[in-house]
C-alpha positions as CSV (number, residue, x, y, z in Angstrom):
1,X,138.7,44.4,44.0
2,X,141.7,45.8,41.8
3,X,142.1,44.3,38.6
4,X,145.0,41.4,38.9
5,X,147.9,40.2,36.9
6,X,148.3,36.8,35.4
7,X,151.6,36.4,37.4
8,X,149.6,37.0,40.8
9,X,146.8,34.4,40.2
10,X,149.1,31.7,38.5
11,X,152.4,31.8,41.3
12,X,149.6,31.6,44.5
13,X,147.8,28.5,42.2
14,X,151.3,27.0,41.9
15,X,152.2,27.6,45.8
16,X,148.7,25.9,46.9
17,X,148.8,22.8,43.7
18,X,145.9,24.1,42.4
19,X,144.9,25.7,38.8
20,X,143.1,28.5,37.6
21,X,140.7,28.9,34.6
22,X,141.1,30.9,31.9
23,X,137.5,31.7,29.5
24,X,138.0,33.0,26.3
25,X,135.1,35.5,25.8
26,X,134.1,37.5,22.9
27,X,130.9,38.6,24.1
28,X,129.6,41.1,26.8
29,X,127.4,37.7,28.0
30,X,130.2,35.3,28.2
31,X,132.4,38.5,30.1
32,X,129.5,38.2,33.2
33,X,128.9,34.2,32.8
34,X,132.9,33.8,33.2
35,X,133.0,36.7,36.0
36,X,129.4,35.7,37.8
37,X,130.8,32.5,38.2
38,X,134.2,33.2,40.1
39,X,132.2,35.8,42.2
40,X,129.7,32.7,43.4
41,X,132.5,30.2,44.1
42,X,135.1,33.1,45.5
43,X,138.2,31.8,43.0
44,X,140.3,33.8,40.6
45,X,139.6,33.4,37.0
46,X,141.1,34.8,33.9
47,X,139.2,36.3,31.4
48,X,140.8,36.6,27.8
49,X,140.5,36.9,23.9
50,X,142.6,35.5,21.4
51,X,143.5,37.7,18.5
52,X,141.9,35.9,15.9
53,X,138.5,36.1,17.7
54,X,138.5,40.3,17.6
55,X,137.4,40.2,14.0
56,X,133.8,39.8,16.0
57,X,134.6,41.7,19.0
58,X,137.0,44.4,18.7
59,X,139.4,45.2,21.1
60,X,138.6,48.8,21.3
61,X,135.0,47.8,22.4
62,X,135.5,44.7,24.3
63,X,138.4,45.5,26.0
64,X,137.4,48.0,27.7
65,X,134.4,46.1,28.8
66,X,136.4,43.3,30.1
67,X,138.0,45.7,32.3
68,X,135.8,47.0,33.3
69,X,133.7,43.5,34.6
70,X,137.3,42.6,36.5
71,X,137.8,45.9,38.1
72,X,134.2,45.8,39.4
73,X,134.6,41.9,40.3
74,X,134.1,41.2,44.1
75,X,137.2,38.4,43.1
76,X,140.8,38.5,41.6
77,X,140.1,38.8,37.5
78,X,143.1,39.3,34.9
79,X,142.8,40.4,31.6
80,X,144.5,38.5,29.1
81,X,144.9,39.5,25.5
82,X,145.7,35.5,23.8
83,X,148.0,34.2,21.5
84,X,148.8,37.7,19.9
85,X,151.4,38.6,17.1
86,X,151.8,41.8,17.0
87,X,153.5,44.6,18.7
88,X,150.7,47.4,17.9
89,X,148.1,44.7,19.8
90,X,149.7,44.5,22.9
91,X,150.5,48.2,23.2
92,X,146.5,48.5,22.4
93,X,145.3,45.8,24.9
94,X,147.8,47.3,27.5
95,X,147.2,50.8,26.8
96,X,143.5,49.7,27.7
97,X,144.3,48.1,31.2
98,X,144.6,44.7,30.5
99,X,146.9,42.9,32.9
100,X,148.4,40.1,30.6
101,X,149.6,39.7,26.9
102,X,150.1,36.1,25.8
103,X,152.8,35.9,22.5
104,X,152.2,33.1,20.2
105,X,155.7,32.5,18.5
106,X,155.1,28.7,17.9
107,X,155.3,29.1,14.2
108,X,158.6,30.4,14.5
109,X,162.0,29.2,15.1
110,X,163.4,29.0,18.4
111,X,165.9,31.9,18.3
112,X,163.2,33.9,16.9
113,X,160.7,32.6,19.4
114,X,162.8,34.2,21.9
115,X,163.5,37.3,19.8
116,X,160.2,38.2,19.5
117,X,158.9,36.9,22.8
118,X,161.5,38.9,24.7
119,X,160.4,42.7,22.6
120,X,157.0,41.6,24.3
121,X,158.1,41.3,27.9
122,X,159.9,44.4,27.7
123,X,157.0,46.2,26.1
124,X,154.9,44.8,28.9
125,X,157.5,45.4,31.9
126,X,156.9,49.5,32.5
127,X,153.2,48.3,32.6
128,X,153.6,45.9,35.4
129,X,151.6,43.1,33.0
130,X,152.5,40.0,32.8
131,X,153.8,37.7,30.2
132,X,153.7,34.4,28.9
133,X,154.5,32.7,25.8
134,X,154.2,29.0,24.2
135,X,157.0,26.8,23.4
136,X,156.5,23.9,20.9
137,X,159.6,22.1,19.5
138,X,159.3,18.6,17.8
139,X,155.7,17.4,16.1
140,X,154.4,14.0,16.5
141,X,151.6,12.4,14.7
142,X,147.9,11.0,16.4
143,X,147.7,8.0,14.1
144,X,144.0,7.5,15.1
145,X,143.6,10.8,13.2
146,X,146.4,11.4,10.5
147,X,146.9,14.9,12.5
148,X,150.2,16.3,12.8
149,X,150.7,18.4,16.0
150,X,153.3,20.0,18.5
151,X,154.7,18.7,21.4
152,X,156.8,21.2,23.6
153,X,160.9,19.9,23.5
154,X,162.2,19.6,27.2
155,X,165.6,20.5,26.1
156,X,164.5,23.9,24.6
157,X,163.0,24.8,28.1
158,X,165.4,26.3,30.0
159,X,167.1,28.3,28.1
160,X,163.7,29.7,26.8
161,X,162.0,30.2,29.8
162,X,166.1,32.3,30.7
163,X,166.1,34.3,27.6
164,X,162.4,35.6,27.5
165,X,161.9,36.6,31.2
166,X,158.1,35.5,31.0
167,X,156.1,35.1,33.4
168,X,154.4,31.5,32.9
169,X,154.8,28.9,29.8
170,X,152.1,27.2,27.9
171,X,153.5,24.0,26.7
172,X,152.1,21.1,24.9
173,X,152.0,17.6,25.8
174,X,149.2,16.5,23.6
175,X,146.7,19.6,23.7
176,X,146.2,21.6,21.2
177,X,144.1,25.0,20.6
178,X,140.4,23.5,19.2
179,X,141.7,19.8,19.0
180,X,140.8,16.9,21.3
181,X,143.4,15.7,23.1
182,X,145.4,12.6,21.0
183,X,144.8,8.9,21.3
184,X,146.4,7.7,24.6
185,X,145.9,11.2,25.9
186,X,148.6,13.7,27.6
187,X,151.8,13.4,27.8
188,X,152.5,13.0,31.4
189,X,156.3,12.0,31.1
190,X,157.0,14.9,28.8
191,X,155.3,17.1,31.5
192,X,157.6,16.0,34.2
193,X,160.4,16.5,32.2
194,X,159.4,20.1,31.2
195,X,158.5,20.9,35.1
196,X,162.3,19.6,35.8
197,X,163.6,22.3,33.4
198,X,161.6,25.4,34.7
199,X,160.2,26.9,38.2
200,X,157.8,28.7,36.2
201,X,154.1,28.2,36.6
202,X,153.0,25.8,33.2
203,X,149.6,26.9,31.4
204,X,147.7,24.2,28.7
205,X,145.6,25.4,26.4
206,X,143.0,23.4,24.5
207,X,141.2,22.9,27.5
208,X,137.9,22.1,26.0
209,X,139.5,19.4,24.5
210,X,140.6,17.4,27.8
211,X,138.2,15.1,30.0
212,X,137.7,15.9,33.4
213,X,140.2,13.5,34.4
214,X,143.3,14.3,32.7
215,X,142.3,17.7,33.7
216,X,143.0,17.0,37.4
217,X,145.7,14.9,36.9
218,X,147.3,18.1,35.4
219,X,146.8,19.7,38.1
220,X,148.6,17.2,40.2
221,X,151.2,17.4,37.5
222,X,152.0,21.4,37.8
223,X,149.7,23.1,35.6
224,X,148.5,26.4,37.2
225,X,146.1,27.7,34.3
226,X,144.1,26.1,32.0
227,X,142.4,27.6,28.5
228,X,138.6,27.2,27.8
229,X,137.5,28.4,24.4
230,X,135.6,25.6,22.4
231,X,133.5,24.5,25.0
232,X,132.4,28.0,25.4
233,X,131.3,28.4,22.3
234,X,129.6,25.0,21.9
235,X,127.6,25.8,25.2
236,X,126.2,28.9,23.2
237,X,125.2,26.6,20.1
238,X,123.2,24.0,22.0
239,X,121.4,26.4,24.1
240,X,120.6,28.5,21.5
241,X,119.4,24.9,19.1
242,X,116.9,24.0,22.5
243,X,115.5,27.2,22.9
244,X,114.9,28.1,19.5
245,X,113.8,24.7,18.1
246,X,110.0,24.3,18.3
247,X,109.8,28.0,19.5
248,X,107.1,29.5,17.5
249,X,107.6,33.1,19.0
250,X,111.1,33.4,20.3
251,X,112.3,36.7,22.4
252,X,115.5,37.8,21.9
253,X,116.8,38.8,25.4
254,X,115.2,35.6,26.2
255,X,117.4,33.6,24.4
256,X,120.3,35.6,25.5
257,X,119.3,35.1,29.1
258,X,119.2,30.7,28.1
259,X,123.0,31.3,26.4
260,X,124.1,33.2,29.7
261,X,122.4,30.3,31.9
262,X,124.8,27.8,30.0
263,X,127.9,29.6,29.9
264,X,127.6,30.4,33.4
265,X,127.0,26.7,34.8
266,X,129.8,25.5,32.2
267,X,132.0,27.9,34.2
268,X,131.0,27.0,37.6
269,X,131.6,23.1,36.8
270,X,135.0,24.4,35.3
271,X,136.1,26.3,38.2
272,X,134.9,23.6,40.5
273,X,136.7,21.1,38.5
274,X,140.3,23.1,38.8
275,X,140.2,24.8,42.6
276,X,141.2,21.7,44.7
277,X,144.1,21.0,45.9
278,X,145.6,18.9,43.9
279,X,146.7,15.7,46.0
């Protein structure tokens, strides 16, 4: 099935209240758990890697693998390069087919948020890739943990959902990239005040970090894509601790078969967990 864009899989989830995964993969094992698992359940899934992760995997050599798996997917895959920063990546990941670019400007200021995220979008435009960006505005603190984090300003939506021309919006309302979500979980009121500003389909990342149950009422809410990346990785560790502990004489391709087993069952109970309806 031809490769698919970000914008396709997220504006159909939005139409139908449902949500779509995202797996961040920086292996050629979690590529086929991520992809083995939408082909089983017949649903869309996006497959992507954050910059930070390449100093393991390389663009050059996984990229090409990931599109590879989505072009030869019997289901819609996209090809998402995460949270980048810079111009040379994106013409790299794009150069090598993938599908989507995601900007992470939430260090900077607004006006250059919006600078910066716009030079992306019309970088990716002759490509037909999609785009989509993060907005964070005011910080509040999780006093069960002393942790300063983000929260996206409603008031900042609109005109920079206008400006950039992306695609889709990851906002925050709690989550955060590797962080459990705060005590008293998301922000639901913020949400519907962010969903009031914008048509455009609203992404979370730090999906690892939400229960099951806030994950669905998301979904309910208007979020069309959700990130996985810590979970992934944890799923590796344990079934890599149980297979190896008291194994006197352990095989290598065995214990890569174990880790695929595990990543692949975490993505079915993910994908399950997202592709209702929401109510």
């Amino acid at each position: 099935m031809p490769i698919a864009t970000l914008k396709k899989l997220i504006t159909e989830a939005q139409a139908e209240n449902r949500c779509v995964p995202a797996f961040q993969v920086a292996s050629l094992d979690m590529i086929r758990a991520a992809v083995k698992a939408s082909e089983r359940l017949e649903y869309p899934v996006v497959i992507q890697i954050t910059e930070r992760f390449l100093q393991y995997a390389p663009l050059d050599l996984i990229g090409p693998a990931m599109v590879t798996a989505a072009e030869n997917a019997s289901t819609m895959v996209c090809v998402n390069l995460d949270m980048g920063h810079y111009e040379e990546l994106f013409q790299q990941a794009m150069d090598l087919g993938f599908t989507s670019v995601m900007y992470d400007g939430s260090r900077r200021t607004l006006e250059e948020n919006i600078e910066y995220t716009r030079k992306v979008v019309e970088m990716a435009e002759p490509y037909g890739v999609s785009c989509e960006a993060v907005l964070h505005g005011r910080e509040a603190e999780d006093k069960s943990t002393d942790r300063v984090y983000a929260l996206t300003d409603p008031s900042i939506v609109r005109e920079f959902c206008e400006e950039t021309g992306i695609d889709g919006l990851a906002v925050s309302i709690g989550n955060q990239p590797g962080h459990n979500v705060p005590e008293g979980g998301l922000d639901y009121e913020r949400l519907e005040q962010i969903r009031r500003e914008t048509d455009l389909p609203l992404i979370l990342q730090g999906g690892s970090g939400i229960t099951d149950g806030d994950s669905r009422r998301a979904v309910r809410a208007g979020i069309c894509k959700i990130n996985y990346a810590q979970e992934n990785f944890r799923v590796i560790t344990r079934e890599a601790k149980n297979y190896l502990q008291g194994n006197d004489a352990p095989s290598y391709l065995e214990l890569k078969r174990v880790m695929l087993d595990g990543l692949y069952e975490e993505a079915v109970r993910r994908i399950k967990l997202l592709s209702e309806p929401a109510e």
